[in-house]
N, C-alpha and C positions, 0 to 999 in steps of 0.2 A: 510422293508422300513426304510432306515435310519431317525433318527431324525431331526427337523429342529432345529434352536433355537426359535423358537414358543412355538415349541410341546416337547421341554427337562424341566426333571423335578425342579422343584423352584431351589432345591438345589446344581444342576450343575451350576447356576447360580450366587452362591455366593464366592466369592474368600478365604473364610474361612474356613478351615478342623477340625480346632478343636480349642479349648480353653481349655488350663489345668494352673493352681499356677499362674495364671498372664498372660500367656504370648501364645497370640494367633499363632495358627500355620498355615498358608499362603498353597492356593493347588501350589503354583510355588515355593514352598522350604526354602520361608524366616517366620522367627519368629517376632515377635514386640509384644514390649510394649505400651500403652496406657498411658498416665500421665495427670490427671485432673489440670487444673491450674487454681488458682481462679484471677478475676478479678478485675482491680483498675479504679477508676474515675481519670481518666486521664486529664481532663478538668478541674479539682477541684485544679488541682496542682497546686505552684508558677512557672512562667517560669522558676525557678532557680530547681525546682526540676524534671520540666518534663524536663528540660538536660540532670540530671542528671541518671534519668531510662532512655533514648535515649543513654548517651553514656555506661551504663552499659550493656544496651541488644546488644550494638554493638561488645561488648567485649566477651560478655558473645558467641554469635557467632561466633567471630574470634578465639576464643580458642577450637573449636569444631573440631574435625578431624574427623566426619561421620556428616553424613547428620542427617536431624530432619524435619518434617513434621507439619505443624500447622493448626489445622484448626479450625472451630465455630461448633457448632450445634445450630442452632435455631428452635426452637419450641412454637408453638401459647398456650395461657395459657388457660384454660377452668375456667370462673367464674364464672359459674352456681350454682356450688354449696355453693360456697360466697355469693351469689346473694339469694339462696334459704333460709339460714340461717339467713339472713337478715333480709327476709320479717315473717320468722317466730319471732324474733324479735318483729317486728314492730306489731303480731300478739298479742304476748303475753304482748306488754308495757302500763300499765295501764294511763301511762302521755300524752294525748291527746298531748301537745306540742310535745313532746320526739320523738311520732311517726307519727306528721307530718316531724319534722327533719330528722327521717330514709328514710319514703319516699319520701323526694327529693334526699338524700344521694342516693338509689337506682338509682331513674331517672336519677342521674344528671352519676352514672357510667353504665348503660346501656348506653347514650346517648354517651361516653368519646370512652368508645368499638366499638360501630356503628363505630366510624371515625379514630380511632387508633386502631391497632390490638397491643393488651400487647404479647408480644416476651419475653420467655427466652431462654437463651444464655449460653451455657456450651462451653468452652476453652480447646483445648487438645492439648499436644505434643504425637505424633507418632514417635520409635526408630525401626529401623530393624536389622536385622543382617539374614545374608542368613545360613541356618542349614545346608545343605547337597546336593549335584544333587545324590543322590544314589538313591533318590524316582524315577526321571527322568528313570531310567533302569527297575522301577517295571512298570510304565504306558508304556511303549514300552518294549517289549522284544521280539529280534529276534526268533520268531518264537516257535517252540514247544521246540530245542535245548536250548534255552535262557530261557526257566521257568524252565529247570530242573535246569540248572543252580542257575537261582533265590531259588530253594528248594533247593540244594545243598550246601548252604551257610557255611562256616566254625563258629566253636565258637570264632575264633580270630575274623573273620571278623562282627560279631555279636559285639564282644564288642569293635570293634576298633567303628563300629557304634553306642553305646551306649554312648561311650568316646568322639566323635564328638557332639554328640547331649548335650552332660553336659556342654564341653567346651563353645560353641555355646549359651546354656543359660546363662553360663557364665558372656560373653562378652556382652550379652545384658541389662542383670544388673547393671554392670557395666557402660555401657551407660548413661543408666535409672538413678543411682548414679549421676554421672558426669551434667546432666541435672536437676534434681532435687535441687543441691547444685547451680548450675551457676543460676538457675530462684529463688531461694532464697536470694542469695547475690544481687537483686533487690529488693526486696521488695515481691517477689511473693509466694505463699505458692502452693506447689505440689505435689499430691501422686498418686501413678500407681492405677490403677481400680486393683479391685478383680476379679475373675471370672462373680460372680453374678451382677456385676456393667457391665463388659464390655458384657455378654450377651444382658442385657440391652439394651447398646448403640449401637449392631449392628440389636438390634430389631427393633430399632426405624431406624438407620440410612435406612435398607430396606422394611419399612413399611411407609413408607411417609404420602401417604392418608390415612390408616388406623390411626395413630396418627394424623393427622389434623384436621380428624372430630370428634375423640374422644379427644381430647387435654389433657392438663396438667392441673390438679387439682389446683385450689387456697384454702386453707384454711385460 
């Protein structure tokens, strides 16, 4: 009985094959990098200087000859355990004043939460570059004739494949480069995620609920 996508398992499901040095590896044959970017209070500026990050990010894009992908992550902040330290605090303050001022300070941020949900917000540039359609002939291969083929494989054509895959990381470096210097000549400071950073962020990105009700720590 063929499978549904119901009934296929979590990880057919996810468009990610691997992550090695940086640079995620895509199951449709493209590589990308990840670039954290931190954020400015844009509101705080003089009009004269939010022109001027307006006309430099428009620059900083017209001088791009590949595409770039930007997006948010928001995530609900969990202050419980701020909340809890607090009250132990307010436990241990011998100043009767002191720890009526904690416990309004409490009330008054449980009450703040009730009606405002605190959001943090992480910024990313997304860079791709396609690796290969060679994978494309290993998920499809004509028949029983086509896999011996596939075993058959030459040692040239092995490292012509090896030498594609270097190139290809290459170029996405490279990229990676060219964006990180263009979002810096704004004002904005940029670095690619690591491995264990970008695990992370695709833990969280398909874990949704499970990170909502468990949230993000405040200390």
């Amino acid at each position: 009985m063929p499978e549904t996508k119901a009934t296929q398992p979590t990880q057919s499901l996810v468009e990610v094959k691997d992550i090695k040095d940086g640079v995620v590896y895509l199951k449709n044959g493209q590589i990308i990098q990840i670039i954290m970017v931190n954020g400015i209070n844009f509101d705080l500026k003089s009009e004269e200087e939010q022109n001027s990050i307006i006309a430099n990010f428009q620059k900083f894009l017209n001088a791009l000859d590949f595409k770039v992908q930007f997006f948010i992550h928001s995530r609900k902040i969990n202050i419980q355990s701020y909340l809890d330290k607090m009250e132990e605090r307010k436990k241990n303050e011998p100043n009767e004043l002191l720890k009526i001022q904690i416990d309004e300070y409490i009330n008054f941020i449980k009450s703040f939460i009730e009606q405002n949900a605190i959001i943090s917000k992480n910024f990313f540039v997304v860079i791709s570059y396609p690796l290969s359609n060679i994978e494309e002939t290993i998920k499809k291969p004509a028949g029983f004739l086509g896999f011996l083929k596939q075993n058959k494989k030459t040692n040239q054509e092995k490292v012509d494949e090896a030498l594609q895959k270097s190139q290809a990381i290459e170029q996405l470096h490279i990229r990676g480069e060219t964006v990180i210097r263009g979002l810096e000549q704004i004002g904005l400071k940029a670095v690619p995620l690591e491995d264990d950073e970008l695990i992370e962020l695709f833990y969280n990105l398909y874990n949704p609920q499970l990170i909502e009700k468990k949230g993000v720590t405040f200390k």
